[in-house]
VEXVEX-16846 format. One record per atom (N, C-alpha, C): x, y, z; residue in three letters. Coordinates in steps of 0.02 Angstrom, whole numbers, plus 50000, padded with zeros to 5 digits. Atoms other than C-alpha are relative to their C-alpha. Example, Ala and Ser with C-alpha at 12.3 -4.5 7.8 and 13.67 -1.06 7.14 Angstrom:
! VEXVEX-16846
500454994150000ala;506154977550390ala;500455006050000ala;499584994149997ser;506844994750357ser;499615005550037ser;
//
This chain:
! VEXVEX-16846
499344997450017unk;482244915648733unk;500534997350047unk;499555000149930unk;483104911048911unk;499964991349983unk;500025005850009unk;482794893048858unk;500564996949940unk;499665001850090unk;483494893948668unk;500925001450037unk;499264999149988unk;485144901748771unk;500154994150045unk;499815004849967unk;485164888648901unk;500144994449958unk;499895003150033unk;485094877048772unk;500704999549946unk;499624999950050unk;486324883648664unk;500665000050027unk;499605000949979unk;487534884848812unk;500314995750017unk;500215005049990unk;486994869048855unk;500574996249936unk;499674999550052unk;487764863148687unk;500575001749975unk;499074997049985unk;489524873748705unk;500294994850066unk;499685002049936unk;489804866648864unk;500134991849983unk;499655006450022unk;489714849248797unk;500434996549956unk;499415003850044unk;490804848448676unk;500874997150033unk;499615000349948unk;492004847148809unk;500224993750013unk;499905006449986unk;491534829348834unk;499674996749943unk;500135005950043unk;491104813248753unk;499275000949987unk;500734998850015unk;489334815748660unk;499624994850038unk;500185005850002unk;488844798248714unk;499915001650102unk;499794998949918unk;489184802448923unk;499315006150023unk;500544995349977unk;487774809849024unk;500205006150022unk;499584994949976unk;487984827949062unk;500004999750086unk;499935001149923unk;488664830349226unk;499855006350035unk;500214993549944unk;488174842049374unk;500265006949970unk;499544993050024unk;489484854849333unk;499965002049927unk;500304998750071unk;489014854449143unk;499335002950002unk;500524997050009unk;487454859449163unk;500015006850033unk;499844993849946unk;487874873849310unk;500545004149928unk;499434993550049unk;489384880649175unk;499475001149957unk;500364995950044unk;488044882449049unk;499385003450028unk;500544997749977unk;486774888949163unk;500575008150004unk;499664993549996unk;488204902849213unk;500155003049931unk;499864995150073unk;488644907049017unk;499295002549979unk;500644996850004unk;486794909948997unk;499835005550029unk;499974992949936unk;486764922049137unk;500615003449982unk;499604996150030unk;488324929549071unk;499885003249934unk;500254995450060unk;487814931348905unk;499335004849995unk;500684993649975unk;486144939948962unk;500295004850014unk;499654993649988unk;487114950949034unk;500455004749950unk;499664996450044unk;488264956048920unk;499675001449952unk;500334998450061unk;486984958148781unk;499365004750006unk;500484994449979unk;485874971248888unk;500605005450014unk;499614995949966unk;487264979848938unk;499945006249921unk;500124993950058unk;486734998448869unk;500795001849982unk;499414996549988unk;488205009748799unk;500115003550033unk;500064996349936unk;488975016748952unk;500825003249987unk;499394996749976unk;490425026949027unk;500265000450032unk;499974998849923unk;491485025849173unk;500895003049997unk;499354997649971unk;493075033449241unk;500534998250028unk;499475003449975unk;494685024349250unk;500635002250020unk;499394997649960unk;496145027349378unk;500344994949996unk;499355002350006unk;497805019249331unk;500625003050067unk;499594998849978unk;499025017949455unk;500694994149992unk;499505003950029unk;500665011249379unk;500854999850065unk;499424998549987unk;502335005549446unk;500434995049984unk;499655004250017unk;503834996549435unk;500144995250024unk;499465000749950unk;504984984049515unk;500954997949954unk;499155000750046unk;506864982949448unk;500134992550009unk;499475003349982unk;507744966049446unk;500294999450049unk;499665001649921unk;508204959849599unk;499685003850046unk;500274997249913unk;507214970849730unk;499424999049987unk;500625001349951unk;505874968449840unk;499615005949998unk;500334996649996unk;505004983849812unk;499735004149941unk;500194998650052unk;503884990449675unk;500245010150013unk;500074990449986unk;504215010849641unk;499445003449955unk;500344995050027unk;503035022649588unk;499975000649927unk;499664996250078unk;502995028449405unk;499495005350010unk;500424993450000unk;501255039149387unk;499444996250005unk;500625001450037unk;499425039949371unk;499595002149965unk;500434998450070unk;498245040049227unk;499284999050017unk;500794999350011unk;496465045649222unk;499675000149927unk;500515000150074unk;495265039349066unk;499435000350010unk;500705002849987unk;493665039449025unk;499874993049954unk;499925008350038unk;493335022248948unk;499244999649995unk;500525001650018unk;491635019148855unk;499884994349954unk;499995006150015unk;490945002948808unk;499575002449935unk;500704998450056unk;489865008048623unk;500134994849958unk;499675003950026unk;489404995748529unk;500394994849991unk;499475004949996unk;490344982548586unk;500695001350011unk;499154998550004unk;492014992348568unk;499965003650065unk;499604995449936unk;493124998748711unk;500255004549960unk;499634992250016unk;493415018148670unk;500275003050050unk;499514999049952unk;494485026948781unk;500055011949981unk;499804990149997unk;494695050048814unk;500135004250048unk;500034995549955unk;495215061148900unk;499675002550057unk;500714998049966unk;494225066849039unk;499885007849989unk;500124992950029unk;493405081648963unk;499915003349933unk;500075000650079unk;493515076448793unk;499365002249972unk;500805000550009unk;491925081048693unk;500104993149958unk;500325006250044unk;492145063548600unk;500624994850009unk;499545005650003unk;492805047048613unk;500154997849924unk;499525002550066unk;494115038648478unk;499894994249992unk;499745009049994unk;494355020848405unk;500955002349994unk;499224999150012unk;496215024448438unk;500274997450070unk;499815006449976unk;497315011048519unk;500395005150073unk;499784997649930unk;497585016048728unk;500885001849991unk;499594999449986unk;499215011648717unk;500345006549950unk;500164992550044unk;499505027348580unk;499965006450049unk;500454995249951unk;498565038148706unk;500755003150041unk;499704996749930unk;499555037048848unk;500845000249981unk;499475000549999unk;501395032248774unk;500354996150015unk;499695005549961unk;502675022148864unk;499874997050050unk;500275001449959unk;502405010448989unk;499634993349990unk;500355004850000unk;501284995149037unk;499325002750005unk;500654998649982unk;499564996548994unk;499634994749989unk;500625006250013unk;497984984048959unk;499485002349969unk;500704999950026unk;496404983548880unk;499534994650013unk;500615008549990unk;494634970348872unk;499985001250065unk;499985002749967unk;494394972949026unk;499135003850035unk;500785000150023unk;492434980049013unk;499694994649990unk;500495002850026unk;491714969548916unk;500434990549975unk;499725007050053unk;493194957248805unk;499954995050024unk;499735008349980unk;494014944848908unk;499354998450034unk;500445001449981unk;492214941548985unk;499734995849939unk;500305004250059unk;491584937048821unk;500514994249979unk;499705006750017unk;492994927248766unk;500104996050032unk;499675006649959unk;493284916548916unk;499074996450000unk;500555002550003unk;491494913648933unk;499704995449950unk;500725000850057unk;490544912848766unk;500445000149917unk;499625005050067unk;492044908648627unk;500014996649974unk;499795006050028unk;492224891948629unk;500584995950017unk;499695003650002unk;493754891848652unk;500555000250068unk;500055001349939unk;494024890148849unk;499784992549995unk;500165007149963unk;494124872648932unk;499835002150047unk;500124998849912unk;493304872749115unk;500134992150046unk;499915004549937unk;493574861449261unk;499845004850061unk;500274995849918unk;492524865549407unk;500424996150056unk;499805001149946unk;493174867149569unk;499845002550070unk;500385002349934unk;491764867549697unk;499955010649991unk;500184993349961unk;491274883449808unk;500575001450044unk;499854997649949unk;492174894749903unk;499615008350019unk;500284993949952unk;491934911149999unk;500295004649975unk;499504994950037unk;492494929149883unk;499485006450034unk;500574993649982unk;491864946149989unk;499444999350025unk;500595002249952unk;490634937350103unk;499574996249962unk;500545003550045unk;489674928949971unk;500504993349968unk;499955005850026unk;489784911149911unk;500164999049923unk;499844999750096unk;490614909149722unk;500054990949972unk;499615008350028unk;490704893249610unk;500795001649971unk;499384998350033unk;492414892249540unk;500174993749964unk;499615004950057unk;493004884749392unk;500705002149974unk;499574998550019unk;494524883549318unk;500095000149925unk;500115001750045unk;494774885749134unk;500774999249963unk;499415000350069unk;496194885948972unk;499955002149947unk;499874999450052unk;496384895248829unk;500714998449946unk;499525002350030unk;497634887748717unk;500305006149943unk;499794994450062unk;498754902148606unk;499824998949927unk;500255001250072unk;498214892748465unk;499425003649979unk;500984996749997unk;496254898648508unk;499975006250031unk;500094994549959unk;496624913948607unk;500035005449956unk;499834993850058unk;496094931648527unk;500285005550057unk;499744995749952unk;497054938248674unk;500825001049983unk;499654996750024unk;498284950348596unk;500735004750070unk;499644994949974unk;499844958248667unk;500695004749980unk;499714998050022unk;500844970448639unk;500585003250032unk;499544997349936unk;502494975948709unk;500745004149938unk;499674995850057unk;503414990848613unk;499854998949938unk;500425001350095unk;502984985948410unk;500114996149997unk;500035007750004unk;503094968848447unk;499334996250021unk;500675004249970unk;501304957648469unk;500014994449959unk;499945008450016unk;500634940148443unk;499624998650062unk;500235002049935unk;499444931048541unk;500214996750038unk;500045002349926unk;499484924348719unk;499584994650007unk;500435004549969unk;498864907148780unk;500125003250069unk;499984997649913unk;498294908448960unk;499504994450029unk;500535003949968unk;497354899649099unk;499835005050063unk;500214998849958unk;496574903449274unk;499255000450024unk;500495000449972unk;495024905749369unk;499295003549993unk;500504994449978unk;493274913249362unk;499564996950046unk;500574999449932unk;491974917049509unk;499575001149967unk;500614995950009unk;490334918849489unk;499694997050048unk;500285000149936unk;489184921449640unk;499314993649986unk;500495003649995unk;488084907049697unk;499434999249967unk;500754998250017unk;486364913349690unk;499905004349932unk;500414994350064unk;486304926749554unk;500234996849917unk;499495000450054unk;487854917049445unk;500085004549951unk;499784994150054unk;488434932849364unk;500824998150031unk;499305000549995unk;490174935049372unk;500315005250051unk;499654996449922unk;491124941349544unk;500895000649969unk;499454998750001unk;492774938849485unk;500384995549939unk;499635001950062unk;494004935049328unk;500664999250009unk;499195000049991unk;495954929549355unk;500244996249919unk;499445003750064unk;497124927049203unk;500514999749995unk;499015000949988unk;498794919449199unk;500224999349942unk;499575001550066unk;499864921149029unk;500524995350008unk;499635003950007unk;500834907149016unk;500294994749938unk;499835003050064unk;500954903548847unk;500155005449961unk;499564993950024unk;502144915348743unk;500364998449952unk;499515002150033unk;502754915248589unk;500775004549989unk;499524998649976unk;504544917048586unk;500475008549961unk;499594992450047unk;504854934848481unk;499725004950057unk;500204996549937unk;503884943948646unk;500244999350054unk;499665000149951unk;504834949548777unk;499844999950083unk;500384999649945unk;503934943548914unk;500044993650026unk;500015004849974unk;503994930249020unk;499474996850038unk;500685002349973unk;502354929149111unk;499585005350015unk;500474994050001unk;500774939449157unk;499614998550028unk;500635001749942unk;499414939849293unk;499435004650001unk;500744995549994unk;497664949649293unk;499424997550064unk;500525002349961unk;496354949649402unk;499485006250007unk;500764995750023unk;494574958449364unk;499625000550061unk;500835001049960unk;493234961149493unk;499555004750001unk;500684996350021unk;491464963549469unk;499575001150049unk;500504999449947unk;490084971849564unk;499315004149965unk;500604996850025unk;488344977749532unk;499975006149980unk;500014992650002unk;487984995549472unk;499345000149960unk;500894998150024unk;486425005849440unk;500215002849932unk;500034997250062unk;486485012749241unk;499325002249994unk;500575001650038unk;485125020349200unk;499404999450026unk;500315003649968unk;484195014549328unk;499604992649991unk;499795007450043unk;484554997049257unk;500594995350041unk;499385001749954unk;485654986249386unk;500344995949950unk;499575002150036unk;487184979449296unk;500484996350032unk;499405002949965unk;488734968949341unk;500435002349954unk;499594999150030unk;490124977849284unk;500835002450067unk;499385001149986unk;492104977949318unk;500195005650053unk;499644996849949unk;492624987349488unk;500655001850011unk;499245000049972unk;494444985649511unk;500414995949947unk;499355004650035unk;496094978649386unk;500424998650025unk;499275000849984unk;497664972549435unk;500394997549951unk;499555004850029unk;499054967349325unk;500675002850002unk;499075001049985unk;500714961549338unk;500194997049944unk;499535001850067unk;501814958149179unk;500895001050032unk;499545003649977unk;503544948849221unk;500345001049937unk;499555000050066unk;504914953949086unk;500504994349994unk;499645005650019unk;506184942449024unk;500544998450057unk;499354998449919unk;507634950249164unk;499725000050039unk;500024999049948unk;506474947249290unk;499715005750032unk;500754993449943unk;505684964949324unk;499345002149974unk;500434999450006unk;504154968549336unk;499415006849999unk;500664993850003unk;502604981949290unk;499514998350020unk;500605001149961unk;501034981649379unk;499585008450003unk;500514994650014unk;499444993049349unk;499484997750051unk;500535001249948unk;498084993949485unk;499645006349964unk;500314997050044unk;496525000149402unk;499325001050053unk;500814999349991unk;494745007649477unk;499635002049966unk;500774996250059unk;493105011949387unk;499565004050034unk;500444996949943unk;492015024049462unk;499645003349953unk;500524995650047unk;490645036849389unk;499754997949951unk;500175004250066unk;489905023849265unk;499395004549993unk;500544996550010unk;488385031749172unk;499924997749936unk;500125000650047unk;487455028849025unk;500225006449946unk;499524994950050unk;488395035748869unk;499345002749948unk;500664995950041unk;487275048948770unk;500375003249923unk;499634999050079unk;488465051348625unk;499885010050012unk;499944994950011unk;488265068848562unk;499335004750037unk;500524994649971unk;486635075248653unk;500185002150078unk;500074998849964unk;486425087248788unk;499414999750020unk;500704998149996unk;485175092848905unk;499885004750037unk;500384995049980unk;484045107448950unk;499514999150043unk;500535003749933unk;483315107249123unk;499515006849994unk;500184993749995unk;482485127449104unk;499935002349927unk;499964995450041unk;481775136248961unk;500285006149999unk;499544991649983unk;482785155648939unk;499175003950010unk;500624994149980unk;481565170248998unk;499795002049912unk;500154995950076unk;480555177948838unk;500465004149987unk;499874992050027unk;481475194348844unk;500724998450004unk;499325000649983unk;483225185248848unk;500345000449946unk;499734999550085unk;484375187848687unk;500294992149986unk;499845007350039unk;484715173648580unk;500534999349997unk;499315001750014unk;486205164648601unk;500295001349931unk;499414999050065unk;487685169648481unk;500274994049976unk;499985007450030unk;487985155448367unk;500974999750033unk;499505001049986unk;489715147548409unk;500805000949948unk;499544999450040unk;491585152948329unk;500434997250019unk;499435003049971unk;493075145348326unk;500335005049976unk;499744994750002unk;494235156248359unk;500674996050010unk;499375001149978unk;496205156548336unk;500495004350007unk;499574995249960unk;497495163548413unk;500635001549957unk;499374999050017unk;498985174048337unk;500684996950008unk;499365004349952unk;500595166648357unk;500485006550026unk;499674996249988unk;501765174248461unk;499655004450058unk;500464996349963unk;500475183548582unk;500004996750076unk;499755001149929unk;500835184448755unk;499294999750053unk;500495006149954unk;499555173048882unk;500335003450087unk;499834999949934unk;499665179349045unk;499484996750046unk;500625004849967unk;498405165349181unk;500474999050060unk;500035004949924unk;498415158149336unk;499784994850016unk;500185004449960unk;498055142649414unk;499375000450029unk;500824998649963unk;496055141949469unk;500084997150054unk;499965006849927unk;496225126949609unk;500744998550023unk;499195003649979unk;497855120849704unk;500034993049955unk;499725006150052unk;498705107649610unk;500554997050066unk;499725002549954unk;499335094549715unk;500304993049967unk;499715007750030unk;500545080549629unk;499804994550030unk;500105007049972unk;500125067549743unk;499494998350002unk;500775002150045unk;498295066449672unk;500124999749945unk;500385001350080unk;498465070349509unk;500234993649968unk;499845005950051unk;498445059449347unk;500105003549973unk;500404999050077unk;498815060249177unk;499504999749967unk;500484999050020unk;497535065449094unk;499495006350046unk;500294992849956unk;496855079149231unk;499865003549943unk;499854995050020unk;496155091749155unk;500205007650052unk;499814994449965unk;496925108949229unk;500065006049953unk;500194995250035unk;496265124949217unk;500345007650022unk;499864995749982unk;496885141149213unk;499705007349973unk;500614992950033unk;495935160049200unk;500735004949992unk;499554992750029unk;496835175049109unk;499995003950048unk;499994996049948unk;497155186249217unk;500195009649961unk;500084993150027unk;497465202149096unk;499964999549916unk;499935000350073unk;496905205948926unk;500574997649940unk;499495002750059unk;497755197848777unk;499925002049943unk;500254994450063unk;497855211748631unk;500584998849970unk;499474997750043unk;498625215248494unk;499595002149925unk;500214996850069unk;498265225648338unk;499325003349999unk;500624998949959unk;496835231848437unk;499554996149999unk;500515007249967unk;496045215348456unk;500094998250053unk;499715005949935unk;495965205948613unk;499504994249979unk;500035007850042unk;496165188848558unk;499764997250093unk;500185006449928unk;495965180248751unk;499775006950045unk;500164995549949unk;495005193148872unk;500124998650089unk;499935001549934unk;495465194649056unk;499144995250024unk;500375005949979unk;494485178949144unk;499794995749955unk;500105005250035unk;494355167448997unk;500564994050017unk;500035003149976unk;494555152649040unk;500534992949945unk;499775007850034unk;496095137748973unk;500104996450034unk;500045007249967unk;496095119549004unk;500754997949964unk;499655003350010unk;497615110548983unk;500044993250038unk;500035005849968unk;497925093249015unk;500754998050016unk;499585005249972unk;499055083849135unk;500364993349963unk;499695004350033unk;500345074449047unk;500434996050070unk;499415002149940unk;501955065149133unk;500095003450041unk;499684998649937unk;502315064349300unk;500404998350039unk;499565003249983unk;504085061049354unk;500495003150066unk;499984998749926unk;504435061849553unk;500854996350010unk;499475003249962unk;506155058349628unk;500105004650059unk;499604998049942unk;507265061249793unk;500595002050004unk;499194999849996unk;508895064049732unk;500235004449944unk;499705000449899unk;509865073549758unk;499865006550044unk;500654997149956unk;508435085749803unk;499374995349987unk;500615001750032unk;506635081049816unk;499655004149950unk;500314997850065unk;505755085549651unk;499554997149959unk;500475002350038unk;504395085249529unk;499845001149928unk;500274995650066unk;504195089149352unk;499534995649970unk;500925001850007unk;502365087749277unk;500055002349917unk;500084996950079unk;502035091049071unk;499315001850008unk;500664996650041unk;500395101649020unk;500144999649946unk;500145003550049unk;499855094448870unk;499735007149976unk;500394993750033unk;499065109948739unk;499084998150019unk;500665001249946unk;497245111948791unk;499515003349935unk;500684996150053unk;495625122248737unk;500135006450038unk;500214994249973unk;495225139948784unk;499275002550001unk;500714997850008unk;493385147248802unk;499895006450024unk;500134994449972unk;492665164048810unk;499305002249967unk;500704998150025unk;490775169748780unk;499944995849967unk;500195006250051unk;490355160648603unk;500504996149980unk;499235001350039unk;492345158248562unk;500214994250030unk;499605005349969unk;493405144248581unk;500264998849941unk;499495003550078unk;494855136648488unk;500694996250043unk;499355002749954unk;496475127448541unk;500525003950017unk;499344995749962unk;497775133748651unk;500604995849966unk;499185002650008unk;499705128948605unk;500345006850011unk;499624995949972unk;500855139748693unk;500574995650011unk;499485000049976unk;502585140248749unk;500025002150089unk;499914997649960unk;503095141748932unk;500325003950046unk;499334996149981unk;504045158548972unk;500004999950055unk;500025000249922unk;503765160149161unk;499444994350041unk;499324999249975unk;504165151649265unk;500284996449957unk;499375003450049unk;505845145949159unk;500294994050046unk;500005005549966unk;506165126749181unk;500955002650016unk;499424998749994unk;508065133549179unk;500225002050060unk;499734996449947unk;508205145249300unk;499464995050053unk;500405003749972unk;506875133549417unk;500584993250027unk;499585004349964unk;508145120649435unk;500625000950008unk;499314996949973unk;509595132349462unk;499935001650074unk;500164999849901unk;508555137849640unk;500104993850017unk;499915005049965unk;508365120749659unk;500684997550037unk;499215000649999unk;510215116649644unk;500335004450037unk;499754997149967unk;510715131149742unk;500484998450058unk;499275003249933unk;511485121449892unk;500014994550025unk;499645008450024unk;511855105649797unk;500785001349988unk;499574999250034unk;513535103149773unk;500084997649943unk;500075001250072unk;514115106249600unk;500044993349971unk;500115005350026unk;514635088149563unk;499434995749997unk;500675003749986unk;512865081949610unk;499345002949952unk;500574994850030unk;511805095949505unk;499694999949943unk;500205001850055unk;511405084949355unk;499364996750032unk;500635001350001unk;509605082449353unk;499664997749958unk;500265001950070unk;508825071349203unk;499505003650009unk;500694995550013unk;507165079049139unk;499684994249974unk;500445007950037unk;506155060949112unk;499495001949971unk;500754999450023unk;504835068049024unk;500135001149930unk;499925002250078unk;505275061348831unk;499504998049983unk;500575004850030unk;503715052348823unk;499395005250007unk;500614993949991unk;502695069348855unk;499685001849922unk;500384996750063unk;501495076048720unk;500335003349948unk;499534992950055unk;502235086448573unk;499585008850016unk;500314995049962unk;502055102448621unk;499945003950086unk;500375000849926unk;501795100148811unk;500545005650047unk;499484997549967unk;502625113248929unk;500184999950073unk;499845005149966unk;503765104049064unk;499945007450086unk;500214995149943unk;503475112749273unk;500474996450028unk;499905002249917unk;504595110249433unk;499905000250054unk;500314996849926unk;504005110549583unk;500564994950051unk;499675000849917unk;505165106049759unk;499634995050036unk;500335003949951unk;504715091349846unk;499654993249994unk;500335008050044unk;504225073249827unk;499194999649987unk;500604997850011unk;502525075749758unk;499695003250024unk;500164991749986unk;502455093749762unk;499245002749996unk;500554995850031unk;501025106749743unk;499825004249993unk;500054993550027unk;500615121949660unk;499355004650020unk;500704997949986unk;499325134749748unk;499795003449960unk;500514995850023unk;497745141849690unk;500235007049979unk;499724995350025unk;498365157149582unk;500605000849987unk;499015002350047unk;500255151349524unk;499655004549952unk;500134994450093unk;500475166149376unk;500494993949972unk;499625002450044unk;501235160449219unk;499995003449955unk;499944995750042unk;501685168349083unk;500214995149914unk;500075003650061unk;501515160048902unk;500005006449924unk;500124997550070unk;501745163548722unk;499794995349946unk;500265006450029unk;500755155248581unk;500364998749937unk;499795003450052unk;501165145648454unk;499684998949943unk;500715000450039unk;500455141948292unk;499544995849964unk;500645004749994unk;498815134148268unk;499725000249922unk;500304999750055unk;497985127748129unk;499165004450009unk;500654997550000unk;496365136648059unk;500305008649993unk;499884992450034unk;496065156348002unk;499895003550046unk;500464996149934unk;496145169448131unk;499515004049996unk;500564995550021unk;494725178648165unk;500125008850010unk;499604992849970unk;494855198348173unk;499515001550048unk;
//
């Protein structure tokens, strides 16, 4: 089998040159590395790992990138496809990242795609260029070309796309030739995309799956160069990779004989209009979180009405971490969106959507403002690109944080599905 691929890489790699011309050193080494790449990529089980986005800007004309936020996914490779959820989700989507998260610079391919396509397409040129030294270890490095004509490297920037030619570099380590490192430069653009250039850079490192060692993607970077000159840049890590088990759990303990049989599961929904009183379980600290957090909060007093209690004191909602938009001026401040969530209690569960009566974002940035002067006391609220639904927080201070037991006070909204009595 390891022969039929050497061969067949063997074969890609020469079309490169003149049929008639002996293959040369570096022809045989590039198809020895797409062999070893494509091995790899074609064991690679379906897995899961945990991606941290940290995005920012730079304006036109300055020297210094600013902040915007960060985004936590889970990103699973099934199948061949990049799926992308929440962390906490019970299931991943085929639904397009950029969707997910909203405005902003984001990326994709960077699992499994651009590996395959620069590699094992076709339609990559290479030119080697010797050894150097990447992280203490010895890499070959070639240089390659995808031409926009051949490139299935897609981009998209607001509801405008069209592919991207590009060129740049890949590593792959000496001895093992797997792949250490991936750089891509966009430099071919067609002219209805408002972009002027684009830089990536991938790196790979071993990981256990499974107890199955793998080479998969450690760290992203990219920088996208707009037309005026400013620039977005995403710095990306992967961490907690694991083999993806789709819909099964598992049972480490049989229940005792004499234990009662679990109560089958209801979905339960909530009245509208019914007053949510919770707290905060953990401190919440802006200058960790992401979008996408989930954050949890426990009831803190029965939630009745009509002599039901619909949410019982200590049941338990999740909401998720939407936008997070930090300034200095002309106080320091933070406002954060909670996204609508789940709730759980014994067998029950169903979705939360509430409103947020206490604390009131109104009166919240009237303390703030207190001893601003009045001409200064306009405060935008940047959080347009938040969830539908989502209810907006301020907190004091350049990436503020909220302790362990913040009350709040909520009313719900209404949810699809039949309530239960």
């Amino acid at each position: 089998m390891l022969a039929l691929a050497v061969f067949g890489c063997l074969a890609a790699a020469a079309q490169q040159y003149q049929p008639l011309d002996p293959l040369r050193p570096e022809t045989i080494l590039l198809a020895r590395i797409r062999s070893v790449v494509s091995e790899n990529l074609a064991r690679l089980p379906d897995f899961t790992c945990v991606e941290t986005i940290e995005r920012s800007q730079r304006d036109p004309g300055s020297r210094r990138f600013r902040f915007l936020d960060n985004i936590r996914l889970e990103v699973a490779l099934v199948e061949g496809k990049e799926l992308y959820a929440w962390p906490g989700s019970p299931r991943f989507e085929e639904r397009d990242l950029r969707d997910m998260v909203g405005g902003g610079a984001i990326g994709t391919g960077d699992f499994a795609l651009h590996a395959r396509s620069i590699y094992l397409s076709g339609s990559a040129r290479f030119t080697y260029q010797g050894v150097e030294e990447l992280r203490g270890r010895k890499v070959h490095v070639f240089h390659y070309r995808v031409p926009m004509s051949e490139s299935r490297y897609i981009m998209r920037i607001e509801k405008t796309e069209g592919p991207v030619g590009y060129q740049g570099h890949v590593y792959n380590d000496a001895e093992t030739l797997e792949i250490a490192r991936i750089e891509i430069h966009i430099d071919e653009i067609p002219p209805y995309l408002p972009l002027k250039e684009g830089h990536k850079v991938i790196d790979y490192a071993p990981m256990d799956i499974g107890g199955v060692r793998h080479v998969l993607p450690v760290s992203m970077d990219m920088t996208l160069v707009g037309l005026n000159g400013g620039e977005s840049r995403n710095r990306a890590v992967f961490s907690g990779c694991r083999q993806y088990q789709g819909a099964s759990r598992l049972v480490f303990e049989d229940p005792p004989p004499d234990a009662p049989a679990p109560q089958p599961p209801v979905q339960w929904a909530l009245p509208e209009g019914l007053e949510v009183r919770m707290r905060l379980v953990e401190a919440l600290d802006l200058a960790k979180a992401a979008m996408g957090d989930p954050v949890v909060f426990e009831v803190t007093r029965d939630a009745a009405r009509g002599g039901t209690v619909w949410l019982p004191k200590g049941a338990r909602v999740t909401l998720r971490m939407d936008h997070i938009a930090c300034r200095d001026y002309p106080v320091s401040h933070c406002f954060f969106a909670l996204a609508p969530g789940t709730f759980f209690f014994e067998n029950k569960s169903g979705e939360f959507r509430a409103e947020l009566v206490l604390p009131d974002l109104a009166r919240s940035m009237e303390l703030l403002l207190r001893n601003v002067r009045p001409q200064l006391r306009m405060i935008p609220v940047e959080m347009g690109q938040a969830a539908p639904g989502s209810a907006i927080l301020l907190v004091s201070g350049q990436r503020g944080k909220l302790p362990g037991g913040f009350s709040t006070v909520w009313r719900t909204l209404n949810t699809r599905g039949e309530q239960q009595p």
